[in-house]
C-alpha positions, 0 to 999 in steps of 0.5 A, a space after each residue: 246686090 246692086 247688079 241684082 236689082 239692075 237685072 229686076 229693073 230691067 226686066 219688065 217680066 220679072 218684075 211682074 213676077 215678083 210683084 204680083 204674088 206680094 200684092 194678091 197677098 195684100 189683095 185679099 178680096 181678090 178684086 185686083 185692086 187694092 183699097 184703102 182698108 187693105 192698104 191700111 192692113 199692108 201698113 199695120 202689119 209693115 209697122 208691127 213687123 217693125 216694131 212702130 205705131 200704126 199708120 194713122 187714117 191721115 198716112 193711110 190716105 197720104 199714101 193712097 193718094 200717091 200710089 193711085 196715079 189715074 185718081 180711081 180709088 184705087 191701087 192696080 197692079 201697075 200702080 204698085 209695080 210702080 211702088 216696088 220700081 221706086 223701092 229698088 231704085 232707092 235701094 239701088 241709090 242707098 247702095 250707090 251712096 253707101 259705095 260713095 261714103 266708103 270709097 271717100 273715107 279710104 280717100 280721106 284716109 290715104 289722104 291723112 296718111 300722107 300728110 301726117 308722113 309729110 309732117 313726119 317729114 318736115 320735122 326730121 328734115 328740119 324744114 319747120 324749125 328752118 321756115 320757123 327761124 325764117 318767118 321770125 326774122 321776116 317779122 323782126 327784120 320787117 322784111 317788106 311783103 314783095 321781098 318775102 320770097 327772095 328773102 326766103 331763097 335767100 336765107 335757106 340757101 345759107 342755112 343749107 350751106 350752115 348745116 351741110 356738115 350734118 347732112 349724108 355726103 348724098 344730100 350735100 353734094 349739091 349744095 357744093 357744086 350750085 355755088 
């Protein structure tokens, strides 16, 4: 639909044609204008087809102030081509958004995926209670702040060398060779 209403945007002669028939319907004292008492009949009938309250003198007024860009009293046919522009160009955007949330919600999807495949990961691997033995012995031991991270090296190299035994033969041959 959005490549639709691009065309529309586009085409100055179309957009003629589409607008004009909608508002010689509202123009219904063919004085090629629109006033506000068939603007207030256009909105009337918008809320009834919408099942809403009729639009107040005040909306009406509202309205016809934003519409009538040259202050005549009046709405012409390029004021209200104007109108259908802004219409479709916020259909366009409402489209354009709609495309956005979806496309950022597979995003967040593929994004959880992986890290609940990740979590998945560090639990059967071992990784967590292996970091979570580390970190108590950092607290117990009260490993000074800029010795963390050796301390870390450290304890995982000999926890790898601890386990190695439990490991496939493809995982530990590494850990053979590197000492």
């Amino acid at each position: 639909m959005s490549a639709e209403i691009r065309r529309i945007l586009n085409n100055e002669e179309e957009l003629i044609n589409i607008s004009r028939p909608i508002f010689q319907a509202v123009d219904v004292d063919n004085s090629e204008y629109i006033d506000e008492k068939e603007l207030y009949q256009m909105m009337c009938n918008t809320a009834s087809e919408f099942q809403i309250a009729n639009p107040t003198l005040e909306e009406v007024q509202t309205t016809m102030q934003s519409l009538d860009r040259n202050r005549d009293g009046k709405i012409s046919l390029d004021e209200y081509i104007e109108l259908v522009k802004g219409l479709l160009r916020e259909m366009l955007k409402g489209e354009t958004d709609a495309q956005d949330n979806g496309n950022e919600k597979k995003a967040e999807e593929q994004i959880n995926k992986q890290l609940q495949m990740f979590e998945k990961y560090l639990e059967e691997s071992g990784i967590t209670m292996a970091f979570q033995l580390i970190f108590a012995e950092i607290l117990t031991k009260k490993i000074e702040p800029n010795n963390v991270f050796t301390y870390t090296a450290m304890r995982l190299r000999q926890i790898g060398k601890e386990i190695a035994h439990l490991l496939p033969k493809n995982l530990t041959a590494n850990i053979s060779e590197s000492t």
